[in-house]
C-alpha positions in Angstrom: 0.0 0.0 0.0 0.7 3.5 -0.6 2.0 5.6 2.0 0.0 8.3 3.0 0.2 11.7 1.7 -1.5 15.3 2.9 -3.6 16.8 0.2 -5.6 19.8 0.7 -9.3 20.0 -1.3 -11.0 23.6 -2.1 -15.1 23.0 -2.0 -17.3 25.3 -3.7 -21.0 26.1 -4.8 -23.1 28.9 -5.5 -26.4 26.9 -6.6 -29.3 25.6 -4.9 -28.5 25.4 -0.9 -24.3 25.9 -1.2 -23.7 25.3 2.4 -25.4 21.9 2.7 -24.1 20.7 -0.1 -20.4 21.5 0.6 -21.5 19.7 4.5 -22.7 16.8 2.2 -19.5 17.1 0.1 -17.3 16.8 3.3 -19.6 13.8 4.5 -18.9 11.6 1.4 -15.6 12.4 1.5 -15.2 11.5 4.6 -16.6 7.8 3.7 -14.1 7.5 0.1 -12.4 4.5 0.4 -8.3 5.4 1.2 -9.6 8.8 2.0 -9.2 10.0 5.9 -10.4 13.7 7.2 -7.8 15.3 9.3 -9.7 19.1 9.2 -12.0 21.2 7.6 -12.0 24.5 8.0 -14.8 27.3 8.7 -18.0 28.4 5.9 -16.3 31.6 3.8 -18.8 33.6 1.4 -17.4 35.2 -1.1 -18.7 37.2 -4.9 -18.1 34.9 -7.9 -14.0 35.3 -9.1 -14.3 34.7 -13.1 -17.6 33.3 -12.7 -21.0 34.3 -12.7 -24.2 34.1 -10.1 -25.2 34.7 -6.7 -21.9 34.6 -3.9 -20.2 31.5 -3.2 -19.8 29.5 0.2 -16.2 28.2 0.4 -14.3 25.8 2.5 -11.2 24.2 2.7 -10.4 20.3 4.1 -7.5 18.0 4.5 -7.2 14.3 4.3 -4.8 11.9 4.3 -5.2 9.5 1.6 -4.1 6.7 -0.1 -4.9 7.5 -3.7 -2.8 9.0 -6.2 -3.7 12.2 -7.1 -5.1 11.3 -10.2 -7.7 8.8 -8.4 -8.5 11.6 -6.1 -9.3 13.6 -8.8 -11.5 11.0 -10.2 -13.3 11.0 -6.6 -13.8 14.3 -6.1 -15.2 14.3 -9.9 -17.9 11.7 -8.5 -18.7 13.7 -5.5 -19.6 16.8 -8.0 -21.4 14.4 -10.3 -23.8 12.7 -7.2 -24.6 16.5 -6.5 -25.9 17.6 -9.6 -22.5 19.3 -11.3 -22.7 20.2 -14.6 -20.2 21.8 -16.7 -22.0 23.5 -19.6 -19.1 26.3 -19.7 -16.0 27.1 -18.2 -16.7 28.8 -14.8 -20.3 28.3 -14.7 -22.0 28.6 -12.2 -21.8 25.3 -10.1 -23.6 23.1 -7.2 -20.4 21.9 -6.3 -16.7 22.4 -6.9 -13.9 20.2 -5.5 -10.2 20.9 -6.5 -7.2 19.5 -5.4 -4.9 22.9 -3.8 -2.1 20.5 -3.0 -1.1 17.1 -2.8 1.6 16.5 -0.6 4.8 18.8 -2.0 4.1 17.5 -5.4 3.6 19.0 -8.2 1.6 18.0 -11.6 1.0 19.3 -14.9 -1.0 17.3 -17.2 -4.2 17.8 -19.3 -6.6 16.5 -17.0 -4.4 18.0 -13.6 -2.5 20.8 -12.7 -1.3 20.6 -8.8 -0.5 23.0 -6.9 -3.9 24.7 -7.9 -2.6 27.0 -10.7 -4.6 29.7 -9.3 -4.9 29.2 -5.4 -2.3 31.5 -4.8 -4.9 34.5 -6.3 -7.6 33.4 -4.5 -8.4 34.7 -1.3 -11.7 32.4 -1.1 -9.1 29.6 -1.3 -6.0 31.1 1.1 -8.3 32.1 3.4 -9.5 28.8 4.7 -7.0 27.0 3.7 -4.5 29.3 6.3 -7.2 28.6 8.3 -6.3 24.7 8.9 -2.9 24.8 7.8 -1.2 28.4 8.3 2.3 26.5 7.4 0.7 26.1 3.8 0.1 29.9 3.6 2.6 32.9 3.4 1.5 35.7 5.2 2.4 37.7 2.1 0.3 35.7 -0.1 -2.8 36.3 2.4 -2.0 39.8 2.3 -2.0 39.7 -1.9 -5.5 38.9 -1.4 -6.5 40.7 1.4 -8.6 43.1 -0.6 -10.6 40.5 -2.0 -14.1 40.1 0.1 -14.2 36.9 2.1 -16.8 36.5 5.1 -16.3 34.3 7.6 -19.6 32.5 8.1 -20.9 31.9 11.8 
């Protein structure tokens, strides 16, 4: 068997009831086979980056897990697929989102995969809660970048 590796997942939605179904997201994650929760951080809203539609409800979670990162991928894909995703266009607006930030320290650029996120470091609905559960993952000058950017902290 593999040995385990850290990766850190972004979740994201903006249709339909976005906060249960990133809590939903995080449950069936949670039962993946050679996946294991080790955080989750805090509910974020935050206006569309790119996108389109009402404000976005953001979170950030880490696992450890057994799965290469392109099987991760693949489970993640059929998280967003039992909650309705569709992809009619790029940056649509979604009922779920689930991207791998990072896997480990690896790094991956394919077709199908690019790891680190190539845009997490932008995002301040991303940096935010991912600082959040792993601060060592964040520079502070990276969170200040961002800082501008309107993230709420949801209670």
């Amino acid at each position: 068997m593999r040995e385990p590796v850290t990766a850190y997942v972004g979740l994201g939605a903006n249709l339909g009831d976005a906060a249960g179904t990133l809590m939903q997201a995080v449950h069936q994650l949670g039962l993946s086979q050679g996946v294991v929760l080790t955080g989750q951080s805090s509910l974020y809203r935050s206006a569309p980056v790119e996108s389109s539609g009402p404000d976005y409800i953001n979170a950030v979670v880490a696992l450890q897990t057994h799965l290469t990162a392109p099987d991760l991928l693949r489970c993640l894909h059929g998280i967003e697929w039992a909650a309705g995703r569709e992809r009619p266009y790029r940056n649509a607006p979604r009922t779920l989102d689930l991207d791998i930030l990072l896997y480990g320290d690896g790094q991956i650029s394919s077709a199908a995969l690019t790891i680190p996120h190539p845009r997490m470091w932008q995002r301040a609905f991303v940096l935010v809660p991912l600082s959040e559960i792993a601060p060592q993952r964040v520079p502070a000058e990276c969170l200040r970048h961002v800082s501008e950017q309107g993230v709420v902290k949801l209670l």
